[in-house]
C-alpha positions in Angstrom: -12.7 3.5 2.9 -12.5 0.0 4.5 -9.2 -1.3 5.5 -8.4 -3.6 2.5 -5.2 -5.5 0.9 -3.0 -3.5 -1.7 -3.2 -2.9 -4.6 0.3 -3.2 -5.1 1.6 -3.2 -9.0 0.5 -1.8 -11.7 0.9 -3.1 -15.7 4.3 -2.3 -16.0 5.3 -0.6 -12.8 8.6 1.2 -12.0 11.1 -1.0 -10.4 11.5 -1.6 -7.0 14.2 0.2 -5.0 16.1 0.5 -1.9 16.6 3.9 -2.2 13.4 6.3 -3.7 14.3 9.3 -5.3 12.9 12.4 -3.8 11.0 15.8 -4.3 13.0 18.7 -5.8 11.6 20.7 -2.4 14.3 21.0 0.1 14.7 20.5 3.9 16.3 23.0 5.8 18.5 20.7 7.4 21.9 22.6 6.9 24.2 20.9 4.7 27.2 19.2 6.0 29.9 17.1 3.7 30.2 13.7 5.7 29.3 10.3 4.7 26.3 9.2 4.6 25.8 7.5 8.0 21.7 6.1 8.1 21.2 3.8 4.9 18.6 0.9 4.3 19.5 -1.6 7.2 20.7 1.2 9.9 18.9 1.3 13.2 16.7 4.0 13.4 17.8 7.2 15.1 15.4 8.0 17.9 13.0 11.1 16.9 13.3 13.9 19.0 10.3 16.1 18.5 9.3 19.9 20.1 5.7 19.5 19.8 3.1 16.9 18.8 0.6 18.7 16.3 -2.0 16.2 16.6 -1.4 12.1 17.7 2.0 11.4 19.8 4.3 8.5 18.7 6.9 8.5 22.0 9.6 5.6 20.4 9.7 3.5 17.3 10.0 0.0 19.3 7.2 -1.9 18.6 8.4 -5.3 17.0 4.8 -5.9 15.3 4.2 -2.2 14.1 6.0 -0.8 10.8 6.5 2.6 11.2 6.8 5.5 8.4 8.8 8.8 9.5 8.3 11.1 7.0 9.8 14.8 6.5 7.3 17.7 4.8 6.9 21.0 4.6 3.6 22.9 4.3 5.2 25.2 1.0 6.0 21.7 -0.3 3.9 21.1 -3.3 4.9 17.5 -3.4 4.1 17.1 -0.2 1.1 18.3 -0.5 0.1 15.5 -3.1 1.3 12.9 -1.0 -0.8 13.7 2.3 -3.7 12.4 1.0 -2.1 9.7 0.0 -0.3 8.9 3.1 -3.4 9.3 5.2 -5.1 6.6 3.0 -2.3 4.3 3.9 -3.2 5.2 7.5 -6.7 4.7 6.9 -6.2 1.3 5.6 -3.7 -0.2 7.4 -3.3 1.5 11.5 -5.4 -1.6 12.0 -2.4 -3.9 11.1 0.0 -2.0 12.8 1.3 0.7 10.5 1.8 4.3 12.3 2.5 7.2 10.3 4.6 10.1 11.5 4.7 13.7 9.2 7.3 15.8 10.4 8.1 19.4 9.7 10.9 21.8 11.1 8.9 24.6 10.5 7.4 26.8 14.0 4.2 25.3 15.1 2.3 28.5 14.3 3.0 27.3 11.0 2.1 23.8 11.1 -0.9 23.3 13.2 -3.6 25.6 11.2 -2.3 24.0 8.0 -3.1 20.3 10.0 -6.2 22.0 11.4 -7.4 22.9 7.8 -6.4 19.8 6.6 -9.1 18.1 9.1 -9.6 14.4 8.2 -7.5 14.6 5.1 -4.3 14.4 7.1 -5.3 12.1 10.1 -1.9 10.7 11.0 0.4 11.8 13.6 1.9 15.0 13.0 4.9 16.4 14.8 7.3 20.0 14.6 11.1 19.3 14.4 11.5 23.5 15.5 15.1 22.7 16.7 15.7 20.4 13.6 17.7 17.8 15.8 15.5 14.7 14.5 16.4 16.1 10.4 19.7 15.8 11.4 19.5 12.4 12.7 17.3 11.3 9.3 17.4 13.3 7.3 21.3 14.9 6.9 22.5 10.9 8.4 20.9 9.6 5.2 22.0 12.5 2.9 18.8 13.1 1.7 18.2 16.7 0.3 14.6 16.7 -0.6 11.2 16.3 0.7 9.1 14.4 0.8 11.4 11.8 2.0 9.5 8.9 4.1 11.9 6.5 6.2 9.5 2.6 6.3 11.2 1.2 9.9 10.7 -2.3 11.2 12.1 -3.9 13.9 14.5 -0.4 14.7 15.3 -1.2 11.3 15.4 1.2 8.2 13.8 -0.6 5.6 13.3 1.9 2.8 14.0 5.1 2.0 12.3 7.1 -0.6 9.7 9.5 -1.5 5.9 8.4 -0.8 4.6 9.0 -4.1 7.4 6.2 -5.4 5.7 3.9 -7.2 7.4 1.3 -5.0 6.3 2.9 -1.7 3.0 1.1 -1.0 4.6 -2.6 -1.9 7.5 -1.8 1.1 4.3 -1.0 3.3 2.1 -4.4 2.6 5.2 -6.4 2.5 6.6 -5.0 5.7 3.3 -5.5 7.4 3.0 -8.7 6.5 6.6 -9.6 7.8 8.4 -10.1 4.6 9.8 -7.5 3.4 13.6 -8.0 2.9 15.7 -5.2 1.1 18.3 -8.1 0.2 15.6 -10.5 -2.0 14.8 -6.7 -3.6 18.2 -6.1 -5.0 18.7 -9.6 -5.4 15.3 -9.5 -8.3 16.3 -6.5 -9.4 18.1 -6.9 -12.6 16.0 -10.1 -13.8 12.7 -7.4 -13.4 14.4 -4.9 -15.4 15.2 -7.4 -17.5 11.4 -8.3 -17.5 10.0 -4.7 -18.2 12.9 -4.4 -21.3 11.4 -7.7 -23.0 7.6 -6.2 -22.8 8.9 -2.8 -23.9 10.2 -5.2 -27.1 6.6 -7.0 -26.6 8.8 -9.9 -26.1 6.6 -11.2 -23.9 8.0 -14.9 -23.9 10.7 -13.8 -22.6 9.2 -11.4 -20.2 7.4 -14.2 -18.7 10.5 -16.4 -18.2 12.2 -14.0 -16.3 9.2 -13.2 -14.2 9.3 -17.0 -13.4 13.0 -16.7 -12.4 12.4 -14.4 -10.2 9.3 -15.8 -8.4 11.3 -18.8 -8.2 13.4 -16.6 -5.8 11.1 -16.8 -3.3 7.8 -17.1 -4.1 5.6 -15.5 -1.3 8.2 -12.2 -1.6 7.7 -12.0 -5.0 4.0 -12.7 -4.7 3.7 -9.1 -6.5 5.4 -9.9 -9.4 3.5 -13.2 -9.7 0.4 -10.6 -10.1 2.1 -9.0 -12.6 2.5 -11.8 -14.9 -1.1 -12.0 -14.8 -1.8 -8.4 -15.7 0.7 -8.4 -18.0 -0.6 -11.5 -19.3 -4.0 -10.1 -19.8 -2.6 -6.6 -20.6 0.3 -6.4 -22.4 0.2 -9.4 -23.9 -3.8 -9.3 -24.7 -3.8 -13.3 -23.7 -6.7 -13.6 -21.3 -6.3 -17.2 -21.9 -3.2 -17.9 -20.7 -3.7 -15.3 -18.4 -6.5 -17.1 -16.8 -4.4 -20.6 -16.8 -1.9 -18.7 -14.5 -4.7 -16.9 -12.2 -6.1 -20.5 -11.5 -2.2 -21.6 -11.1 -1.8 -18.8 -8.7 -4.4 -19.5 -6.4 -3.0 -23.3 -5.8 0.5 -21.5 -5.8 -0.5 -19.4 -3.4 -3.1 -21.0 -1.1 -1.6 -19.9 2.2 -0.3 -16.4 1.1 -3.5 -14.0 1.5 -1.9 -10.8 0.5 -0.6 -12.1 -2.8 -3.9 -13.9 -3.4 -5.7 -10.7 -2.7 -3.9 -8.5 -4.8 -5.2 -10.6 -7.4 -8.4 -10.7 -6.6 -8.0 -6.7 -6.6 -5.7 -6.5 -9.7 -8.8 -8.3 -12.1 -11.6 -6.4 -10.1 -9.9 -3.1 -9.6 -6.9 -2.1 -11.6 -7.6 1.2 -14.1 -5.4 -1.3 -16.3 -7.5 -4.2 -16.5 -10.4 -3.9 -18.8 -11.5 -7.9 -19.7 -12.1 -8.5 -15.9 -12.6 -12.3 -15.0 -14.3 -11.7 -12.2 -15.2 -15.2 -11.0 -11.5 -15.6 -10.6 -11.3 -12.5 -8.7 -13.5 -14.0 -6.5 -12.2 -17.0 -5.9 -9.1 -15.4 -5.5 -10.4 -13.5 -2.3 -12.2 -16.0 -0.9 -9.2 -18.4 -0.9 -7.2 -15.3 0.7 -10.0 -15.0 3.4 -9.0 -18.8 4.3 -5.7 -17.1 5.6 -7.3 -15.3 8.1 -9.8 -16.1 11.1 -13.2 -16.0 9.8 -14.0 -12.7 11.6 -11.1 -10.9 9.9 -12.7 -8.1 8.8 -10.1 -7.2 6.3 -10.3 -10.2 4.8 -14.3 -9.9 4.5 -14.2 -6.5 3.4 -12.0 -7.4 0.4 -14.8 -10.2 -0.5 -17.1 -7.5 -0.3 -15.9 -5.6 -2.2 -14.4 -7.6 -5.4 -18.4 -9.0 -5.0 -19.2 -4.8 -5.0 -17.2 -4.9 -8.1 -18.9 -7.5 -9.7 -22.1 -5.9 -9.4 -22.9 -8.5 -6.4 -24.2 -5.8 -4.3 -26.9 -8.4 -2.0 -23.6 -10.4 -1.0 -21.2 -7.3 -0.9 -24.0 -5.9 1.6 -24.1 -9.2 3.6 -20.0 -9.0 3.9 -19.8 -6.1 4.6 -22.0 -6.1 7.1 -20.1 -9.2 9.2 -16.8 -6.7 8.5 -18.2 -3.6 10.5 -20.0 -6.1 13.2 -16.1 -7.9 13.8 -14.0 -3.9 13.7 -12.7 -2.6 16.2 -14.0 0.2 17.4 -11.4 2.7 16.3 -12.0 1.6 12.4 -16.1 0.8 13.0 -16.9 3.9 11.3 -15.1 2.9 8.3 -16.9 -0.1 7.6 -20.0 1.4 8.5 -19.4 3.8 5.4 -18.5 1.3 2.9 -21.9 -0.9 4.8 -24.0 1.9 3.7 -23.1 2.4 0.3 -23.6 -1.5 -0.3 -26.7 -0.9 1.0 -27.8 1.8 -0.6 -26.7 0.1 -4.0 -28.6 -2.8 -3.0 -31.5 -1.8 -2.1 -31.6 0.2 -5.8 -30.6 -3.2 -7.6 -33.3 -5.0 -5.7 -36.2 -2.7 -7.0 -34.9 -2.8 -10.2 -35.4 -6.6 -10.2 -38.9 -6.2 -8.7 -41.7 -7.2 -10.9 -43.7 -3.8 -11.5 -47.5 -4.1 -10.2 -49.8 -5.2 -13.1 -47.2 -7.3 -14.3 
């Protein structure tokens, strides 16, 4: 899988929170009453760690990486789920600076044949808390009972704090990447969104719409994900591809120097299980305007054209895209765009002997 913007809403998606609830599995970090000393906005505790399973993450310092500390267990059925998951996120994004650290406090005769058999399906950093010091600093600081539990940290800052599978998980991740995530503008939107997703349950859509508007109006680049949701609500909910259209093309002038939100458009019309009109000339426009935020050798940004043209059924000009992506990678993330490269390829080179004029003819 090529390292591509988020898909980061859905229809009607749960809301966003500062807190994520958790697994019903429990960490054995023993239980002490005290108050609850790590919280969204804390500095984060330092990670002491008894072995590294596989990868080695020494300190949490660097300003222009986001970090995600999270505690698993390999009984954990939920935690099971979300390693593939997680090591999609890793797949996608170490590019762009997010690390990935699962943590257990089980032995490490334990962990490392479950991470062996794993293989490729958990490829982030893996480390064994046997002493449980570093669940005592996370974990029982932030009174969190329940794994999975994921800790997002920017800046030796906590960020989030919630269980990976949260639907609100992968929008902290983009949004921290890019630099703007701020738990404050999150609470602040809160109550107008919930608002928002009571009016659609009504199918009160005008009013849905004005308070998505209120909030954008917030701040418009940090709510760029809600601005996509008006559209697939639009389309959606509301069954308007008309007016849903209007606002695409509004977004893409709205929006002309904000790539992320432009390409979670372009993925929300070409992608989303929820979308079923697809307009997918907008979806193209919308990610070739978001390539225009990046250098024209981003290979993010030309793997997302790629593949919105892959979508389409554009597989000549997803090939050629692609292409330019896996030429500009770095070497670490080559062999990912050479995957994606080949499958274009493949797909092709089928479409263009389909369009062949058979001999005789």
């Amino acid at each position: 899988m090529s390292l591509r913007f988020a898909l980061r809403f859905l229809a009607v998606p749960a809301l966003p929170i500062l807190i994520g609830s958790v697994g019903v599995a429990g960490f054995t970090t023993p239980a002490v009453a005290q108050e609850q000393s790590l919280k969204v906005g804390s500095s984060a505790p330092e990670l002491t760690i008894d072995s590294w399973v596989q990868g080695e993450v020494a300190k949490l310092d660097d300003p222009s990486k986001t970090y995600v500390v999270e505690f698993w267990a390999t009984w954990c059925g939920p935690c099971k789920r979300s390693i593939p998951h997680l090591t999609e996120l890793h797949n996608k994004y170490r590019g762009r600076g997010l690390t990935i650290i699962g943590i257990s406090d089980e032995p490490l005769a334990t962990v490392k044949p479950f991470v062996t058999k794993m293989s490729s399906s958990m490829a982030y950093a893996v480390a064994v808390d046997k002493e449980k010091k570093t669940g005592q600093d996370w974990m029982q600081a932030a009174k969190q009972n329940g794994i999975p539990c994921a800790f997002v940290v920017r800046k030796n800052k906590i960020l989030w704090i919630g269980n990976p599978l949260d639907d609100s998980f992968d929008s902290v991740i983009t949004q921290s990447l890019a630099g703007r995530y701020n738990p404050s503008l999150t609470k602040q939107g809160q109550a107008t969104i919930r608002a928002a997703d009571e009016a659609i349950a009504l199918k009160n859509f005008k009013d849905a719409f004005k308070h998505f508007d209120t909030v954008i109006a917030i701040d418009p680049q940090f709510f760029g994900d809600i601005a996509v949701r008006k559209y697939t609500t639009m389309l959606v909910n509301a069954n308007d591809p008309v007016a849903a259209r209007a606002w695409g093309q509004e977004m893409l002038t709205k929006y002309s120097t904000d790539g992320q939100a432009l390409g979670d458009l372009a993925l929300a019309i070409a992608k989303s299980d929820a979308v079923k009109d697809r307009d997918f000339e907008l979806a193209i426009l919308a990610a070739d305007a978001a390539a225009l935020n990046s250098k024209p050798s981003d290979p993010s940004s030309l793997a997302l054209r790629a593949e919105v043209r892959y979508l389409a059924g554009n597989m000549a000009e997803a090939k050629k895209l692609q292409f330019e992506a896996m030429r500009s990678a770095d070497p670490a993330d080559k062999a990912e765009y050479q995957r994606e490269y080949e499958k274009y390829s493949k797909l092709a080179a089928k479409s263009a002997a389909k369009s062949a004029p058979k001999a005789g003819s």
